[in-house]
C-alpha positions in Angstrom: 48.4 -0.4 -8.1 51.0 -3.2 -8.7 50.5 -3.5 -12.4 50.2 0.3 -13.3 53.5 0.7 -11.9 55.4 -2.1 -13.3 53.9 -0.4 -16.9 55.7 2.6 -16.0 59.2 2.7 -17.8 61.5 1.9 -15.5 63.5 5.1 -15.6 60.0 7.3 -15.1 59.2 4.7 -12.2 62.9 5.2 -10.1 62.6 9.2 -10.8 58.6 9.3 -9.8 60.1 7.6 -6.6 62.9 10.0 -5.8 60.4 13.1 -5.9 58.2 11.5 -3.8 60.9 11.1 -0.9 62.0 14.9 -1.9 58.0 15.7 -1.0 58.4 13.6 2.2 62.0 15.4 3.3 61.1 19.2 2.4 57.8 18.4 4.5 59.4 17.1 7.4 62.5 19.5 7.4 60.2 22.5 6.9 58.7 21.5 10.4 62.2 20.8 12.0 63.4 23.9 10.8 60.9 25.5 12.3 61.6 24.7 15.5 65.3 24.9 15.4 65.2 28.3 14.3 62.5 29.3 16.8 64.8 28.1 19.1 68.0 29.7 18.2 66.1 33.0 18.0 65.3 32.5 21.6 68.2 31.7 22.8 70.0 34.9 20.6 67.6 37.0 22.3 68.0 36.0 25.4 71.8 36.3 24.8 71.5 39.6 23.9 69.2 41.1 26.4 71.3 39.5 29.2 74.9 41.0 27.3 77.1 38.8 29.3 80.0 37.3 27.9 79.2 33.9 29.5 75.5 33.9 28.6 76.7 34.8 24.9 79.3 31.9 25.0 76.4 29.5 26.3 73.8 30.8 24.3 76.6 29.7 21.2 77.4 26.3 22.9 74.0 25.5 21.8 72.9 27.1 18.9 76.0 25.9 16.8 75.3 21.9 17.2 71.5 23.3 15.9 73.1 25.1 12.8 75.6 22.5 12.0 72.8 19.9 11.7 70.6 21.7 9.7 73.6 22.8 7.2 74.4 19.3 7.4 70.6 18.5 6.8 70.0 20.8 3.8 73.3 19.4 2.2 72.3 15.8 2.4 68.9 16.6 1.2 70.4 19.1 -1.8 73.0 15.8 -3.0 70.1 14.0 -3.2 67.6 16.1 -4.7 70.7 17.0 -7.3 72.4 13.4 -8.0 72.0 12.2 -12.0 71.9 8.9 -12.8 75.8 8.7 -13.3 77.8 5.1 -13.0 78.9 3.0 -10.5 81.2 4.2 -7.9 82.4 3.1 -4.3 79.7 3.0 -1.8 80.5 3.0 1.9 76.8 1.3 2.9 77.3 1.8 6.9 77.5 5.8 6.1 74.9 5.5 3.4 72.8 4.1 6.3 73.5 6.2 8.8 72.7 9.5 6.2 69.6 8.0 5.3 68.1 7.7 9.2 69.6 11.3 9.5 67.0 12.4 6.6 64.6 10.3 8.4 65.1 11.2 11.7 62.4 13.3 12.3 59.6 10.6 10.5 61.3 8.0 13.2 60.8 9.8 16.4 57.6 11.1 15.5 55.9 8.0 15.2 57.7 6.6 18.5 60.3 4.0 16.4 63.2 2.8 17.8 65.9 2.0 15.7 68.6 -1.0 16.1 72.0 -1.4 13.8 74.1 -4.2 13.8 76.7 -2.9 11.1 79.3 -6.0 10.4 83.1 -4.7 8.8 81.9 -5.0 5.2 83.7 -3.6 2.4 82.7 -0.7 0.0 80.4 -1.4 -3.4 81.0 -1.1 -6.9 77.5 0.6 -7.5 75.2 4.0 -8.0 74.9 5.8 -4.9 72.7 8.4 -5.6 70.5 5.3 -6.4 71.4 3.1 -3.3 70.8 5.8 -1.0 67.5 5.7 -2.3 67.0 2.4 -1.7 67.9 3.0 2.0 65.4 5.8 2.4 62.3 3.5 0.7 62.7 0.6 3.0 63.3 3.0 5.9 59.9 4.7 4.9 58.2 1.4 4.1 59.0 0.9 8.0 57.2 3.8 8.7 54.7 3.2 7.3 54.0 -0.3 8.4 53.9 0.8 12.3 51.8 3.9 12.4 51.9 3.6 16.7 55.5 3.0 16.9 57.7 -0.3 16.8 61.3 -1.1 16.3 63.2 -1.6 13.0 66.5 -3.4 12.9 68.7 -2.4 10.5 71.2 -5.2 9.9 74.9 -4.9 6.9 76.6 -8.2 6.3 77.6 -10.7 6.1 79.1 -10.9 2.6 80.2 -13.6 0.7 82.9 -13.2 -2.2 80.7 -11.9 -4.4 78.3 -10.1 -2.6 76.7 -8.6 1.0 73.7 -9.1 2.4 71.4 -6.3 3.9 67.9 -6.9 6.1 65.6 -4.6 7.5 63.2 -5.9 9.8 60.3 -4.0 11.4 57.4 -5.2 14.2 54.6 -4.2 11.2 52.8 -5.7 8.3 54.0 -6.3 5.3 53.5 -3.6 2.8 53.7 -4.7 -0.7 52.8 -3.5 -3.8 54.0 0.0 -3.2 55.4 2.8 -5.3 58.7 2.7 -3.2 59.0 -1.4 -3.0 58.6 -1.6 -7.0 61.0 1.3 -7.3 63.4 -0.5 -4.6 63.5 -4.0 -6.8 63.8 -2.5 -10.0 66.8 -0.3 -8.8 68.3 -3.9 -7.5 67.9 -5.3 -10.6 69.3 -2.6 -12.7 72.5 -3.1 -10.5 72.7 -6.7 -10.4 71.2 -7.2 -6.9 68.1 -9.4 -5.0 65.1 -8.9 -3.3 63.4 -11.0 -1.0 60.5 -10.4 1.6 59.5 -12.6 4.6 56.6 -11.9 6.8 54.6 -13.1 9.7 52.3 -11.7 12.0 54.9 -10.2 14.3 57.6 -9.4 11.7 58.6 -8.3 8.4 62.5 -8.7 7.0 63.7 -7.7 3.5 66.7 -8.9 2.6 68.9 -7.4 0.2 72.1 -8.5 -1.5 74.3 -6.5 -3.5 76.6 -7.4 -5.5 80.1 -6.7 -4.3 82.2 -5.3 -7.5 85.3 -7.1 -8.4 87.6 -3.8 -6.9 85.9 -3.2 -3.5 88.3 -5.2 -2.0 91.2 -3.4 -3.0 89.7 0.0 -1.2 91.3 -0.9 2.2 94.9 -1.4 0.7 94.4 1.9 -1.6 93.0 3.8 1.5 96.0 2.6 3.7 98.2 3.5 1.2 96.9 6.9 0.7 97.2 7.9 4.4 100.4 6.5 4.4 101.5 8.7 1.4 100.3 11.9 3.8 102.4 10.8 6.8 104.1 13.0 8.6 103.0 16.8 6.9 100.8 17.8 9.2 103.2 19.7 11.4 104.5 21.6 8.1 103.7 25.2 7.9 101.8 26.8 5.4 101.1 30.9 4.1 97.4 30.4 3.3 95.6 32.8 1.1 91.6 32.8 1.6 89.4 34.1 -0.8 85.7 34.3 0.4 83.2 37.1 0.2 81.6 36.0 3.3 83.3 37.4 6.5 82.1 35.0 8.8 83.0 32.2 6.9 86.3 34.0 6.3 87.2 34.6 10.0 86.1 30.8 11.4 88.4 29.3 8.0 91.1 31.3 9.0 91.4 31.0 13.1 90.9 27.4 12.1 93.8 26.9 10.2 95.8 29.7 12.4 95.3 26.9 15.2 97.3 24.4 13.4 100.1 26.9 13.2 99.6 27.9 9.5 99.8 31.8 9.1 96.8 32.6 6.7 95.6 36.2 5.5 91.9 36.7 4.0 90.4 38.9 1.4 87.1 39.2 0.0 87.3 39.2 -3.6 89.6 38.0 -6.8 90.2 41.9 -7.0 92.3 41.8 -3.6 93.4 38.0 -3.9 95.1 39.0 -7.3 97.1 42.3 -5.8 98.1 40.0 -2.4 99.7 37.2 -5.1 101.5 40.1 -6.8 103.3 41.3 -3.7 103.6 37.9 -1.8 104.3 34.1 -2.3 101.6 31.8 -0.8 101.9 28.0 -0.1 98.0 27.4 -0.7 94.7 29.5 -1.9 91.9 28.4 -1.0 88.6 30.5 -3.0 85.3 30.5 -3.1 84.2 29.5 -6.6 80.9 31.9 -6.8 82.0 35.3 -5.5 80.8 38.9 -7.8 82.4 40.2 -10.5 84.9 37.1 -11.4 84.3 33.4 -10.1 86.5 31.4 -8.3 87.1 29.6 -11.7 88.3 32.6 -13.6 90.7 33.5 -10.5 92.1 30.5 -10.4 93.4 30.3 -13.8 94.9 33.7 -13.3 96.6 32.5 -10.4 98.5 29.6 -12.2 99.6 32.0 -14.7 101.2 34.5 -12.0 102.4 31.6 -9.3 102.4 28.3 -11.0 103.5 26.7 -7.6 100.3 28.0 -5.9 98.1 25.3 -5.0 94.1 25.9 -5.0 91.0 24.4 -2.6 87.8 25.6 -4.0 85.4 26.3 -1.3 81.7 25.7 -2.5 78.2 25.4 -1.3 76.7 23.7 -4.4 77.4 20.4 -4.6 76.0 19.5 -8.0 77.2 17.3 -10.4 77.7 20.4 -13.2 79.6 22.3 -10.0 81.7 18.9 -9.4 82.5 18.3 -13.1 84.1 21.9 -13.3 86.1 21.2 -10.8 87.5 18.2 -11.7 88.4 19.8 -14.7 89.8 22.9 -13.4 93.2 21.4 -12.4 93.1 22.0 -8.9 94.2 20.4 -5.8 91.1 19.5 -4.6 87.7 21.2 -2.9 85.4 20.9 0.3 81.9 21.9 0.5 80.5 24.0 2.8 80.1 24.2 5.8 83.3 23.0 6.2 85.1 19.7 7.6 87.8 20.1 9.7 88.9 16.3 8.9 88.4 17.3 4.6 90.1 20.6 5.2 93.4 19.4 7.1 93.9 16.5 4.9 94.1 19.0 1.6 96.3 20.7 3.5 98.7 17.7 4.3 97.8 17.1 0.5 99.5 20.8 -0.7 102.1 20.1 1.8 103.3 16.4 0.6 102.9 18.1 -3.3 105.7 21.0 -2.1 108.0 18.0 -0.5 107.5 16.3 -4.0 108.3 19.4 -5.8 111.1 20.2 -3.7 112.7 16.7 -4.5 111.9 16.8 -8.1 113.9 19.7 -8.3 116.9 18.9 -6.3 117.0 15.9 -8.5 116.7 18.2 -11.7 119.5 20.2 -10.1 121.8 17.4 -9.7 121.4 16.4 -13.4 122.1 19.5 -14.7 125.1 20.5 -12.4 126.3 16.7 -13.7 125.6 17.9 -17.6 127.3 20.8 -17.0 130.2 19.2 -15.2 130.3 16.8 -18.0 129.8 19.3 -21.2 133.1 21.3 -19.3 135.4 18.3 -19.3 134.6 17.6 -22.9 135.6 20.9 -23.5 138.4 21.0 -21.6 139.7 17.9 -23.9 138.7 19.7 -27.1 141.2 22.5 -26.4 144.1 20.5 -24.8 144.0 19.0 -28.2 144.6 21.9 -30.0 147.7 23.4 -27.0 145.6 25.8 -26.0 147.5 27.2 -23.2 146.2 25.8 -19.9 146.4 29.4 -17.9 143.9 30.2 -20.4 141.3 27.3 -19.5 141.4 28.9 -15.7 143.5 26.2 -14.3 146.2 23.4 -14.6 145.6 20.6 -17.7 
């Protein structure tokens, strides 16, 4: 099996991979989801037989951690699924970890695995994600599969060197070699400039990994630190918010959200409405759904820019992909946040429209000073012009 799959291309090999761990998620998700939306529709009808408002409030206490995860789930598993082979950008390896024994999760406690991290303060990579992620997901499958009645793997990020970090997992099963996901996990190091190694015994297997890295990852912490400290101090600045989103439910919890951070925000369900509100009113911020009917949240926000160029605009989107991602980027807005929403992601755009309004308001001041300077300037000069001819000064609107 070995040498068939080193014959593959390496390219075929790496994608044959990734659908087989798509196969292995939808499988295991379809069973999860199962039960976490048998169990919601018990506890709704429950809810709704009782009518109480404190059996509704309980019933919604627990069904919303259960619909968070499985949103959170089905994005995870949709990036994935959705991620090109694009190039290198920074990696943060703990949460690459930790969203890669999320997907897992299920696999893990159903064959009795108990998991151990030791994550060391390591700095981001210079490298594919999409790629490494799958790395994490092979050798956390390979585990799997090497202790069919249960077993610990220890999960284990640093220490790093200069150059590079070092990465183990080490399981209580055999050693598993030859296998699509091992081949698919050393060519995907070598590709970017990493090792492999394997030890094993008859009590342990450890694969080590080193990654290179990347001569900017050190300068992340510095630009991060910088960044918040740009964004000081804007949070307590209040904002009119405009949302544009077709669904209401999404459109209420956005809304109360923001109204609890003292912003006053109004809602409307279409470009149509968004358009005649803009007309009337002056917003600080917009934030729009990009797919919405009869005009997208693209088209809308070009309009927008025309009427108020001041306006600043979130896009608000479910799909993730890199086409989606790509428009965006190029569409000149302020930023976005996928759905379903993070309150961290969605407060700091905010701070973000707010810090871009005490930059405009600066800007200007400092454009009015020059001006009122030219003009005081361009008046003496003229002022000169005229004495020089005995114009006489009751004329000029005042003494020489």
């Amino acid at each position: 099996m070995f040498k068939n799959l080193h014959k593959l291309d390496e390219d075929e090999l790496i994608y044959l991979h990734k659908l087989t761990i798509i196969h292995k998620l939808v499988g295991d998700m379809a069973h999860e989801f199962n039960n976490q939306l048998g169990g919601i529709g018990d506890c709704t009808r429950v809810a709704l037989e009782d009518g109480s408002l404190e059996v509704m409030k309980k019933t919604l206490e627990l069904t919303l951690p259960v619909a968070e995860r499985g949103c959170s789930l089905t994005r995870m598993l949709t990036d994935f699924a959705r991620a090109k082979s694009t190039g290198p950008e920074e990696v943060d390896l703990t949460g690459t970890s930790e969203k890669a024994l999320t997907l897992r999760n299920h696999g893990l406690l159903k064959k009795g695995i108990k998991v151990t991290k030791e994550y060391s303060a390591v700095p981001r990579v210079w490298l594919n994600s999409g790629k490494i992620l799958q790395v994490f997901l092979a050798m956390i499958m390979n585990a799997e599969e090497s202790m069919e009645n249960g077993g610990t793997l220890a999960i284990s990020l640093g220490p790093f060197a200069k150059d590079e970090i070092e990465i183990s997992f080490e399981h209580s099963g055999k050693a598993r070699e030859g296998t699509l996901g091992l081949v698919a996990v050393q060519k995907i190091l070598k590709e970017q400039g990493g090792q492999f190694h394997l030890e094993s015994d008859e009590e342990w297997t450890t694969f080590t990994l080193k990654l290179p890295l990347g001569e900017t990852s050190f300068d992340v912490a510095e630009r991060a630190e910088g960044e918040l400290e740009s964004t000081k101090g804007t949070s307590g600045k209040n904002l009119s918010i405009l949302i544009v989103e077709d669904n209401e439910a999404y459109q209420k919890s956005l809304s109360d959200l923001l109204n609890m951070k003292g912003h006053k925000c109004e809602a409307v369900p279409d470009a149509e409405k968004a358009l005649e509100r803009v007309k009337s009113k002056d917003y600080d911020l917009a934030f729009v759904d990009i797919y919405m009917p009869k005009m997208d949240g693209f088209e809308l926000s070009r309009l927008l820019k025309r009427m108020k160029p001041g306006l600043r605009v979130v896009f608000v989107t479910g799909d993730t992909s890199e086409e989606t991602i790509d428009k965006i980027k190029k569409a000149g807005v302020l930023g976005y946040f996928a759905k379903p929403c993070n309150l961290k992601e969605i407060y700091e755009l905010v701070d973000k429209a707010a810090c871009a309004m005490d930059s405009d308001s600066s800007s200007g001041a400092r454009a009015n000073e020059q001006v009122s300077s030219v003009t005081n300037y361009e008046s003496r000069r003229l002022r000169d012009k005229l004495c020089e001819i005995d114009v006489p000064s009751d004329k000029l609107g005042g003494s020489k």
